[in-house]
C-alpha positions in Angstrom: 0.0 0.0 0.0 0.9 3.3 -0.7 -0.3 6.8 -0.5 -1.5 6.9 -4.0 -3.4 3.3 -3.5 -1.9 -0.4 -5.0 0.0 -0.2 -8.2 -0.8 -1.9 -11.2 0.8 -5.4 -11.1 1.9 -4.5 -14.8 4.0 -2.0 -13.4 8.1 -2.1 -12.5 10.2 0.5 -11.9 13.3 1.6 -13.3 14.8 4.7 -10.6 11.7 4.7 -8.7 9.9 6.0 -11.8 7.0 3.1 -13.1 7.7 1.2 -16.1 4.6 -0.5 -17.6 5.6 -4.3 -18.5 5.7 -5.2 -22.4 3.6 -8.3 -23.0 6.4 -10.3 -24.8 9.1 -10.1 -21.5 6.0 -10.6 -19.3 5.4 -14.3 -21.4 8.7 -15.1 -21.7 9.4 -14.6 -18.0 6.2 -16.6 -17.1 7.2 -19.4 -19.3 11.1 -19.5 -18.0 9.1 -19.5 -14.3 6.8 -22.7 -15.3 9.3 -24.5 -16.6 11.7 -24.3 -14.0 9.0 -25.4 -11.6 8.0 -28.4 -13.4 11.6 -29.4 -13.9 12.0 -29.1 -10.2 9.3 -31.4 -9.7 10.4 -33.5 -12.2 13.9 -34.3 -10.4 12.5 -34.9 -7.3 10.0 -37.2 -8.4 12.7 -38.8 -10.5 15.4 -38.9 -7.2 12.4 -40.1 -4.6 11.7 -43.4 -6.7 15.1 -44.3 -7.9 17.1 -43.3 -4.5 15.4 -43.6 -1.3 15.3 -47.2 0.3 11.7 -46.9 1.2 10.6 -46.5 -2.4 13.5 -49.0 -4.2 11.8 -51.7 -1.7 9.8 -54.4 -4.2 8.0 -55.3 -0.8 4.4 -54.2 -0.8 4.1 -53.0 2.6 6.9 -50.4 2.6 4.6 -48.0 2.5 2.8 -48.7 5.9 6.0 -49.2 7.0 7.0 -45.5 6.3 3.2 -44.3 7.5 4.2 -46.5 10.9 7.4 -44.5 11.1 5.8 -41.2 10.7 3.2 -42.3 13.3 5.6 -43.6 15.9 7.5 -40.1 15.8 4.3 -38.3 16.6 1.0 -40.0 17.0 -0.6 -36.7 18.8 -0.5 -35.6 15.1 -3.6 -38.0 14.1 -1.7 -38.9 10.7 -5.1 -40.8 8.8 -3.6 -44.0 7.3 -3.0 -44.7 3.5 -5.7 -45.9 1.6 -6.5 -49.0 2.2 -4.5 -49.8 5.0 -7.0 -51.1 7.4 -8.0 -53.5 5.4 -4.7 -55.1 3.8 -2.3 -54.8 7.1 -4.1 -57.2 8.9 -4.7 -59.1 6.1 -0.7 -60.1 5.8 -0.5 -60.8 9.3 -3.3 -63.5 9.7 -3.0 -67.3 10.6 -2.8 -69.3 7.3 -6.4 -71.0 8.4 -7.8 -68.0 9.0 -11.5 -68.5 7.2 -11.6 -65.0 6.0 -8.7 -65.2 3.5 -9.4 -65.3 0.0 -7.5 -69.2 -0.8 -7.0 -67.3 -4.4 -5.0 -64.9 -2.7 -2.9 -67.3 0.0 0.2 -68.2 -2.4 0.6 -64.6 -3.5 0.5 -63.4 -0.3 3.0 -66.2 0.9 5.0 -65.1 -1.2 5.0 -61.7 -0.2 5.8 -63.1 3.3 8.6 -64.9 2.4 10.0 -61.6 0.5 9.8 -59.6 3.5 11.4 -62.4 5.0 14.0 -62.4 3.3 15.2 -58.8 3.6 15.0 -58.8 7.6 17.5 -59.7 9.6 16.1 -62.8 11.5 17.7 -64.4 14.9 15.9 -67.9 15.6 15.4 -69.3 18.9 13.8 -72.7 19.6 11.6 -74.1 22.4 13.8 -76.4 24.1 13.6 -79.8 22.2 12.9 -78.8 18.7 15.0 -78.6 16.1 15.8 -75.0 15.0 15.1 -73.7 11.5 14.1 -70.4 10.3 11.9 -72.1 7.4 10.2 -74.3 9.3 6.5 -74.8 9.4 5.0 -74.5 12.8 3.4 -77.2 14.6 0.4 -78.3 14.9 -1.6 -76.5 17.1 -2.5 -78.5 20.3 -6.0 -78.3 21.7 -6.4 -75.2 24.5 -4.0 -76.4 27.3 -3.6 -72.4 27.4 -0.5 -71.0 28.3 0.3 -68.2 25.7 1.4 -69.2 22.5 1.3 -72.6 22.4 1.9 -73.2 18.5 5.3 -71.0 18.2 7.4 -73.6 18.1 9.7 -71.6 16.1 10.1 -67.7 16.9 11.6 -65.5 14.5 12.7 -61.9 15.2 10.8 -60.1 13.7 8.6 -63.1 12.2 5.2 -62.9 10.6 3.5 -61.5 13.9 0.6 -63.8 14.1 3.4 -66.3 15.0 3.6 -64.5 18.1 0.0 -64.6 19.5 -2.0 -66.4 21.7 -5.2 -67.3 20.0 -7.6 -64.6 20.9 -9.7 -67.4 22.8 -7.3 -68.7 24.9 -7.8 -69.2 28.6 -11.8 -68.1 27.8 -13.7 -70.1 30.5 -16.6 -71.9 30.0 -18.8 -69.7 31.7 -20.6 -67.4 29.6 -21.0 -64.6 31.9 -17.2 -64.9 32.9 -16.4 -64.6 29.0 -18.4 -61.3 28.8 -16.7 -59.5 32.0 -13.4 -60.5 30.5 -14.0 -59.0 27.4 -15.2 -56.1 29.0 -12.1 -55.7 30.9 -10.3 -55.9 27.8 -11.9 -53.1 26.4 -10.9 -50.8 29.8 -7.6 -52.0 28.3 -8.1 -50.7 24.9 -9.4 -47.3 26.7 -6.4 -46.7 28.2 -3.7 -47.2 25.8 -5.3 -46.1 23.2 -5.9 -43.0 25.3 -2.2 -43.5 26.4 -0.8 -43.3 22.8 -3.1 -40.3 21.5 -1.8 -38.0 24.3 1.5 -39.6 26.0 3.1 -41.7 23.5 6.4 -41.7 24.9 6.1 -40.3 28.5 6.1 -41.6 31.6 2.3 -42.1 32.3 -0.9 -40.0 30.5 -2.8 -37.1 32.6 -5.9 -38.2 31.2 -8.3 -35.3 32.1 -5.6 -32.8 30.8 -5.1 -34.9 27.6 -1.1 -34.9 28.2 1.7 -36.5 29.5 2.2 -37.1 33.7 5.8 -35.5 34.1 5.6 -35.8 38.2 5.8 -39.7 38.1 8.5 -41.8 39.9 10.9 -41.3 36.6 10.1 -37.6 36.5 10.3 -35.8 32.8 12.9 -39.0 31.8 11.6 -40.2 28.3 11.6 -44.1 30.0 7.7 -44.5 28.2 6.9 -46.5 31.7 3.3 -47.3 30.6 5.0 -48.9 27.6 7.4 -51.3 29.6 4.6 -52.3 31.9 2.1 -52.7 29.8 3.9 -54.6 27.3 2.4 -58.2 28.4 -0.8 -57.5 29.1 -1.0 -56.4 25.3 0.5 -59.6 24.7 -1.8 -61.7 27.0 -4.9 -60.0 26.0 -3.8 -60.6 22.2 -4.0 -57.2 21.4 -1.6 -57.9 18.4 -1.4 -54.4 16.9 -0.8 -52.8 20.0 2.0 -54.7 21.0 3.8 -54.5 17.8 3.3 -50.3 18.5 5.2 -50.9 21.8 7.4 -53.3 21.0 9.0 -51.3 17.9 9.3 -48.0 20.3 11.2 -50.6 23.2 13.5 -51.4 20.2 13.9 -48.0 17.9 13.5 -45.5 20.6 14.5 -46.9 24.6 18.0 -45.8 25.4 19.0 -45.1 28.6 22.8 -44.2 28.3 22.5 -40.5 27.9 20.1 -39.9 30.9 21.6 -37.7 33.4 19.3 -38.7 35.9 18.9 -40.6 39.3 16.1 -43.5 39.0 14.8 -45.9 41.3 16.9 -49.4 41.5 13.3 -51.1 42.8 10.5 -49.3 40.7 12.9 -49.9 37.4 13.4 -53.4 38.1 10.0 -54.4 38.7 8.2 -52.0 35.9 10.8 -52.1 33.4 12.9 -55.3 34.3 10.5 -57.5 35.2 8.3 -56.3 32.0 10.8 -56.8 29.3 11.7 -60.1 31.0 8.1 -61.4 30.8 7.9 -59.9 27.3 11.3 -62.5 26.3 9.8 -65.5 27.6 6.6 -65.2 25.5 7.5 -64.5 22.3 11.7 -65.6 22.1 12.4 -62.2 21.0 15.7 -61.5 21.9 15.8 -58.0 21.9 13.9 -57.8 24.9 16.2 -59.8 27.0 19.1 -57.5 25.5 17.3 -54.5 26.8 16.4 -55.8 30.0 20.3 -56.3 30.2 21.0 -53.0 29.6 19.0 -51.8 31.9 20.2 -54.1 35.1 23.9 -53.2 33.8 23.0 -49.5 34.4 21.9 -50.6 38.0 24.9 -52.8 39.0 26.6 -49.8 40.3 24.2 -49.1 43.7 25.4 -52.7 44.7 28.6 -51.0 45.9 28.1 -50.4 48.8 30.4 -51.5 52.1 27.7 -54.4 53.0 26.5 -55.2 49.1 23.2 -54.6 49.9 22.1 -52.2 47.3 20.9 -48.3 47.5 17.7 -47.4 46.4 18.7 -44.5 43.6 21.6 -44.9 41.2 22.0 -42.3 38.7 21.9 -43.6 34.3 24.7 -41.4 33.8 27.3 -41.2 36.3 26.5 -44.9 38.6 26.4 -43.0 41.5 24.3 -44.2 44.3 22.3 -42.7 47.4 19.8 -43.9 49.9 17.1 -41.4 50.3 17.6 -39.0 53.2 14.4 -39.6 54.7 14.8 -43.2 55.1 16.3 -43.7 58.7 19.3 -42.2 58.6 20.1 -42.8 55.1 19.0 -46.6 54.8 18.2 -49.0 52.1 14.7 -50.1 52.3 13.6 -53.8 52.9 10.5 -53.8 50.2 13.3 -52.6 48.1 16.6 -54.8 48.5 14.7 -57.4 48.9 12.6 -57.3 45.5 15.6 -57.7 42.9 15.7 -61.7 43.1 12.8 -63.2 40.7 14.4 -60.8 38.1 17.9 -60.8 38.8 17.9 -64.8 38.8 16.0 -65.2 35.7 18.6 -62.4 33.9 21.8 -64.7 34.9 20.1 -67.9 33.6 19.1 -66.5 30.1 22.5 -64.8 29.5 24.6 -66.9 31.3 25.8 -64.2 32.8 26.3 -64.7 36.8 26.9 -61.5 38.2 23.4 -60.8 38.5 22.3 -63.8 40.6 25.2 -63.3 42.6 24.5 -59.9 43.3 20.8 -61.2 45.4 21.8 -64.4 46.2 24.5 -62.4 48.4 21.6 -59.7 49.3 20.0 -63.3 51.0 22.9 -64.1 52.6 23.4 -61.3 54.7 19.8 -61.1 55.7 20.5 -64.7 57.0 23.4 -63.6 58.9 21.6 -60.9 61.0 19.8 -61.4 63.9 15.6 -60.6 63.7 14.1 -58.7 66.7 11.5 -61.4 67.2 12.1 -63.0 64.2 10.6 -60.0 62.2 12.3 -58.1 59.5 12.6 -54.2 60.0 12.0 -51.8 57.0 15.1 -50.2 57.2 18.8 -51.8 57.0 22.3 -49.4 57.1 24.3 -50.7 53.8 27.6 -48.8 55.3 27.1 -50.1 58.9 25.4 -53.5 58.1 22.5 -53.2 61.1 19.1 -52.5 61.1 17.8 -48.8 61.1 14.4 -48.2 63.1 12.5 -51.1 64.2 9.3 -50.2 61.9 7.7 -53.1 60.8 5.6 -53.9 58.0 3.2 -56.1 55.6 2.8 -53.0 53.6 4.8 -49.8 52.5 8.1 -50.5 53.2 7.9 -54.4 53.6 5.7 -56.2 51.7 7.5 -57.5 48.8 9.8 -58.7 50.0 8.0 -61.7 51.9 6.3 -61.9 48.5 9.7 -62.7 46.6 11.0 -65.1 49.2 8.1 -67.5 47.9 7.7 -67.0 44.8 11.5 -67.2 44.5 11.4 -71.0 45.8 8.6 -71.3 43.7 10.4 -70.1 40.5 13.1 -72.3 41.3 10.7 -75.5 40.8 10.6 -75.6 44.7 14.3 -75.9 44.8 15.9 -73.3 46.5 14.5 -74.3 50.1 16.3 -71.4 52.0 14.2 -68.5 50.2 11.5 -71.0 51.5 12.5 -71.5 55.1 12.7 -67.6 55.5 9.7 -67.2 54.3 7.9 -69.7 56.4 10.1 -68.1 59.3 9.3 -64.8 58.8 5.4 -65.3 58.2 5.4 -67.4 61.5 6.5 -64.3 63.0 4.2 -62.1 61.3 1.3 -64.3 62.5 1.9 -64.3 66.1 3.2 -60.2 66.6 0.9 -58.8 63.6 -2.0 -60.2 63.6 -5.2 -58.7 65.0 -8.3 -58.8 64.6 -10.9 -56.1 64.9 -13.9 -56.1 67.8 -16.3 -57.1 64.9 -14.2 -59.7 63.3 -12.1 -58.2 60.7 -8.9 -59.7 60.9 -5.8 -57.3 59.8 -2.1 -56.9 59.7 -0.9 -54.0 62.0 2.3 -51.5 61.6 4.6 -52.1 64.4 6.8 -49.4 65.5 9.3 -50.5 68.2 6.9 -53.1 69.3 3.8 -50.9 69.5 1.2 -51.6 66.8 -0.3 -49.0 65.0 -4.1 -50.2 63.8 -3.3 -49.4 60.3 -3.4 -51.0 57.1 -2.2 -50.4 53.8 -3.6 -51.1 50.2 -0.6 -52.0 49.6 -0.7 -54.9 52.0 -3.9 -56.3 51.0 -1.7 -58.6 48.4 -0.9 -60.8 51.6 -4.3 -62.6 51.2 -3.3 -63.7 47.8 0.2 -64.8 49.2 -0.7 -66.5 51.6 -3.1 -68.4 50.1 -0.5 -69.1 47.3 1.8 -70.2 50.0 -0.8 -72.6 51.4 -1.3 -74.5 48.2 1.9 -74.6 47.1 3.4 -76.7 50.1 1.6 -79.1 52.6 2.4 -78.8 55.8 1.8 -77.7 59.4 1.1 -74.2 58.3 -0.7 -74.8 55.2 -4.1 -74.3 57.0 -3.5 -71.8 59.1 -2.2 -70.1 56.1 -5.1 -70.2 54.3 -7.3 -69.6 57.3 -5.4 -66.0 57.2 -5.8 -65.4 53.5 -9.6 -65.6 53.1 -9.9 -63.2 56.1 -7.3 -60.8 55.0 -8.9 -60.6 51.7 -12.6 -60.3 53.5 -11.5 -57.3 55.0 -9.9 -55.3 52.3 -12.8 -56.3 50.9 -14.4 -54.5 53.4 -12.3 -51.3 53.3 -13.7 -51.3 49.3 -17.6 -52.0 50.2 -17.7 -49.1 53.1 -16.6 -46.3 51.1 -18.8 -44.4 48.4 -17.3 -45.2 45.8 -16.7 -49.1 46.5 -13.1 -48.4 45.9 -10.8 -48.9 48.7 -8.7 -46.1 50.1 -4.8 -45.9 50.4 -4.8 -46.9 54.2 -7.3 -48.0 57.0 -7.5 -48.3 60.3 -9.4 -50.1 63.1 -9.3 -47.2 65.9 -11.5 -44.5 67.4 -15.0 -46.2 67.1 -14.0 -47.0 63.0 -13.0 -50.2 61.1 -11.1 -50.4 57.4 -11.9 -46.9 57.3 -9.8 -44.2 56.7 -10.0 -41.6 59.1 -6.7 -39.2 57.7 -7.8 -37.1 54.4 -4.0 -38.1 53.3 -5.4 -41.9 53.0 -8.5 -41.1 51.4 -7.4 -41.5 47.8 -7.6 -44.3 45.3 -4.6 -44.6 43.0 -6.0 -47.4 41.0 -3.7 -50.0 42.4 -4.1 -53.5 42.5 -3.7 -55.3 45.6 -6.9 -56.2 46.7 -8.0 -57.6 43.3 -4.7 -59.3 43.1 -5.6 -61.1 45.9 -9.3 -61.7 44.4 -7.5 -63.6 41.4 -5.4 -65.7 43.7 -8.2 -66.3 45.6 -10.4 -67.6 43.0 -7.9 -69.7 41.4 -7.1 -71.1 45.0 -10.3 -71.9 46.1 -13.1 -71.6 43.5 -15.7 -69.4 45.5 -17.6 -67.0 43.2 -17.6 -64.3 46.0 -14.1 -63.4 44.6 -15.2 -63.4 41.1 -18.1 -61.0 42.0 -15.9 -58.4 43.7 -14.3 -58.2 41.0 -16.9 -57.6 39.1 -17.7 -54.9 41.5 -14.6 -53.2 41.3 -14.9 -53.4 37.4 -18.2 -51.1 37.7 -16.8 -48.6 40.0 -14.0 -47.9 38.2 -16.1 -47.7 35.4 -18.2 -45.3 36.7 -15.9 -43.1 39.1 -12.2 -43.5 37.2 -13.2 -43.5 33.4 -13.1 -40.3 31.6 -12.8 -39.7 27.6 -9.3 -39.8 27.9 -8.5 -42.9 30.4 -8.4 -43.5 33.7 -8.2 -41.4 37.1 -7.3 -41.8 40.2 -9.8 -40.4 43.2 -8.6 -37.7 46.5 -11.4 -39.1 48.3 -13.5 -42.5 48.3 -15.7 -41.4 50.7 -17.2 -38.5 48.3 -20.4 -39.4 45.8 -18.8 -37.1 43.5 -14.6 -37.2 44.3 -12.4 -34.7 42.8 -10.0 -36.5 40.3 -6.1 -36.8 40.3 -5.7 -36.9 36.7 -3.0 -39.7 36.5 -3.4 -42.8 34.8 -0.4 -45.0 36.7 1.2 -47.5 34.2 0.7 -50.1 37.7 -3.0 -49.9 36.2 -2.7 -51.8 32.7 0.5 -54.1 34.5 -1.4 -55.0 37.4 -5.3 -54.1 37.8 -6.6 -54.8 34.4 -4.5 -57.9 33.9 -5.3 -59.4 37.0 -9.0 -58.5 36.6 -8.5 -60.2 32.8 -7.3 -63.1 34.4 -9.7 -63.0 36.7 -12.4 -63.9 34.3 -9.8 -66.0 32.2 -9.6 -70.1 32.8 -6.5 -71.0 34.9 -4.9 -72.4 31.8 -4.1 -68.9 31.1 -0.7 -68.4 32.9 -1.4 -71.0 35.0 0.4 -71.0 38.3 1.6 -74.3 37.7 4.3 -72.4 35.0 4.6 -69.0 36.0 5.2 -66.7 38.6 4.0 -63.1 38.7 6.7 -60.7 39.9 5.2 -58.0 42.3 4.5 -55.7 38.9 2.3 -58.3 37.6 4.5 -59.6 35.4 4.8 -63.5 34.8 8.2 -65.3 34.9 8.2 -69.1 34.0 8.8 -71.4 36.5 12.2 -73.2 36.0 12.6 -76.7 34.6 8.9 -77.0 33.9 8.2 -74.4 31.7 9.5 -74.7 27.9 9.1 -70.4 28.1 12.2 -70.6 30.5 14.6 -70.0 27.7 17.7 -70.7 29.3 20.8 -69.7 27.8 23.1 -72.9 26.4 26.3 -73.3 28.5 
């Protein structure tokens, strides 16, 4: 604009004085200009087909390959897929019986396969006593004995995924209104990750009332994707094929911890991410994810030295350096920690024949042996510089409770071989039993805090997993306690289920007590709130597997329709301030703990026990499932 108004656009000036264009140099200059942009375009065209890897590719799919790329880099961005692609992806991954396939497309489409085949890099691992061969057929399928997948003989890395899978009706119990709850949990599951990936691919956990990533978590802002690692297998288990694939290509293109300048937990990233990847190896063969798990417990060997070997509980990615936290009794490592490294750590040395990492908690045992118990109870806190016990807090919850869970399920791992982790257990729950135990003036039996022999009448969520335990520990070995045992568990459970049906909400709250006129109530605002965690329907699965009463299935069911009702929102799940409210204020955090633990226990749940059965695996206390040694062909243990 000037003064004078917009000049003609057949105008140029020659010394500020305007020159009207002559038609001819106007033509020729527009032709020079269209010619130079179609040339352009030309050689581009011409360099994009011919050059680039994704385009030379003669495999048909490269194309969604390049979409998934584009996707995986930033999925917030709502890419819509290439034409088409809903409806021919799956239809090069399916079983070759699969009904739906046209049988005049099968030998193309094999040979399509074997193409892509061909240009991957495959590593081939065998079940123990088959031959190996990465061109052979797999087996036939057995009947539903239901441990996942029982056809893949043969696992390639990465092979046609529907190798991979458990058929999506395995461990589907005969009971038709069991099928329909489990399906419905699935579909919580679905909720949530997909939720997870729209608006958190890549962080930590999802806020999913702010529709964004949760960077106040345990891991902070570090890009560790912790609702990836732990929800990994229960993808897996709840044959959510597509899904996994989405997680398992960001464990393998994008998780890299050697740059992170940061200090992490030693417990939380052996359970979540550990344990996870671990689980992840043993079902599908794939190498990769016992290389990363190894990684990870490499970066985590440096908070074992210490004067006493028993390890602290942060260790920075970076430097190795090590630190208890200052609150913890004078700077001391903490028993539910230290003592929650074995199922993992075991497992790691027997599939890389590597011993360093057994050797690290087998000596962790050791020590705990060699100290003396005030009355034969384990405190929370333990000096790694000094070697003795801090404060004589004891627990069954925060603090303490896993590690009674791993001294059982250890022996049990072991194929009921390593009878030490057994005798403590038995020893320490013996203990636990008689100092305690309580019960409340109506009945409600409960495990109390002890705090230099005092009890405080307080329980923990977290310690409602004992009823579970302890009826896992009854089963599992006949003898004088067995009853007493189970006696325990089906009144511990009773009561946390108690804690859930006297609130509002029928969720339970972080901690109850049995004091001032109230019991399994909370009566501190700062125990109100429901985190989603799992405890007390972990011990409803173990519970119904144990003993077949539908009580347990039906509080299930129960929990299932509160969270429904109180936790779902459009973009996940929330955790609740208060329990007690008809209408509780929301937290906005959907913990990864809540697709490891509470939806695949509730899955299981409603699942038959051939699914996982406890018979060949062992859940580590994220939820994830280890085989059981010598008796499961998923063991994969490394040649010698």
């Amino acid at each position: 604009m000037t003064s004078t108004g917009i000049l003609p656009t057949y105008q140029r000036f020659i010394n500020g004085v305007p020159v009207p264009f002559s038609r001819r140099s106007f033509r020729a200059r527009e032709k020079y200009v269209i010619f130079t942009v179609f040339a352009t375009f030309g050689l581009v065209c011409f360099g994009t087909f011919f050059f680039l890897p994704e385009f030379r590719s003669n495999s048909s799919d490269s194309v969604y390959k390049m979409y998934d790329q584009i996707k995986r880099a930033g999925p917030e961005l709502l890419i819509p897929p290439p034409p088409h692609l809903d409806e021919e992806a799956p239809r090069l991954l399916r079983h070759e019986d699969d009904v739906r396939v046209d049988p005049h497309v099968i030998g193309d489409r094999e040979k399509l396969r074997a193409k892509v085949d061909e240009d991957r890099e495959l590593k081939v691992l065998e079940r123990p006593g088959l031959r190996s061969s990465s061109t052979a057929a797999r087996p036939e399928a057995k009947e539903d004995v239901g441990d996942v997948p029982q056809e893949a003989a043969v696992v390639t890395v990465p092979p046609a995924m529907s190798d991979w899978y458990p058929v999506v009706s395995n461990g589907e119990d005969r009971d038709e209104e069991a099928r329909e709850r489990r399906k419905k949990v699935k579909e919580m599951m679905k909720h949530a990750w997909d939720n997870y990936v729209r608006y958190a691919w890549g962080k930590n956990e999802l806020k999913p009332i702010s529709k964004r990533g949760h960077s106040a978590s345990i891991f902070g802002t570090l890009p560790l994707a912790a609702t990836i690692l732990d929800g990994l297998d229960t993808l897996y288990i709840m044959g959510m094929k597509d899904e996994f694939k989405q997680a398992r290509d960001w464990v393998a293109n994008e998780l890299n911890l050697d740059n992170m300048a940061a200090d992490v937990s030693v417990f939380e990233t052996n359970i979540r991410f550990i344990g996870g990847l671990l689980t992840c190896f043993a079902l599908t063969g794939d190498v990769m994810f016992r290389d990363k798990a190894q990684q990870i417990a490499d970066k985590l060997l440096p908070a074992f030295q210490t004067q006493t070997g028993i390890p602290h509980a942060l260790v920075n990615l970076k430097t190795g350096a090590s630190k208890n936290f200052g609150w913890a009794s004078g700077g001391s490592s903490i028993l539910s920690e230290f003592g929650t490294l074995h199922l993992e750590f075991a497992y790691l040395s027997d599939i890389t024949g590597q011993p360093i990492y057994r050797n690290k908690v087998d000596h962790i045992r050791q020590f705990l042996q060699s100290l003396e118990k005030p009355n034969g109870l384990y405190p929370n806190y333990l000096n790694p510089k000094t070697g003795k016990w801090g404060q004589h807090h004891m627990s069954m919850g925060a603090l303490g409770d896993s590690f009674f869970e791993y001294l059982l399920k250890a022996w049990l791992q072991s194929n009921k071989e390593d009878n030490e982790a057994r005798q403590m257990f038995d020893d320490a729950m013996q203990a636990v039993l008689q100092h305690m135990l309580f019960t409340s003036p109506s009945g409600l039996a409960y495990f109390a805090e002890l705090k230099f022999d005092r009890p405080e009448h307080k329980m923990d969520h977290l310690g409602c997993f004992s009823g579970g335990l302890l009826a896992l520990g009854a089963k599992t070995l006949k003898n004088d306690m067995s009853n007493r045992y189970m006696e325990v568990a089906k009144k511990i459970t009773h009561t946390c289920h108690e804690s859930y049906d006297r609130t509002n909400t029928k969720l339970g709250p972080e901690a109850f007590r049995f004091t001032e006129g109230a019991e399994a109530r909370a009566l501190k605002n700062s125990e109100k709130y429901y985190i989603l965690r799992p405890e007390v329907i972990e011990s409803y699965f173990y519970m119904w597997r144990l003993t077949k009463d539908q009580k347990y299935r039906d509080w299930g069911w129960e929990a299932v329709q509160a969270l429904e009702k109180y936790c779902r929102v459009p973009g996940g799940y929330t955790g609740l301030k208060n329990v007690y409210s008809d209408d509780p204020q929301k937290d906005d955090v959907q913990q990864s703990f809540f697709l490891a633990e509470t939806l695949k226990y509730l899955y299981l749940l409603f699942s038959d026990d051939s699914l996982l059965s406890f018979d060949n695996w062992v859940f580590n206390t994220e939820g994830h499932p280890l085989p059981i040694k010598g008796v499961n062909p998923f063991y994969r243990e490394a040649s010698v």
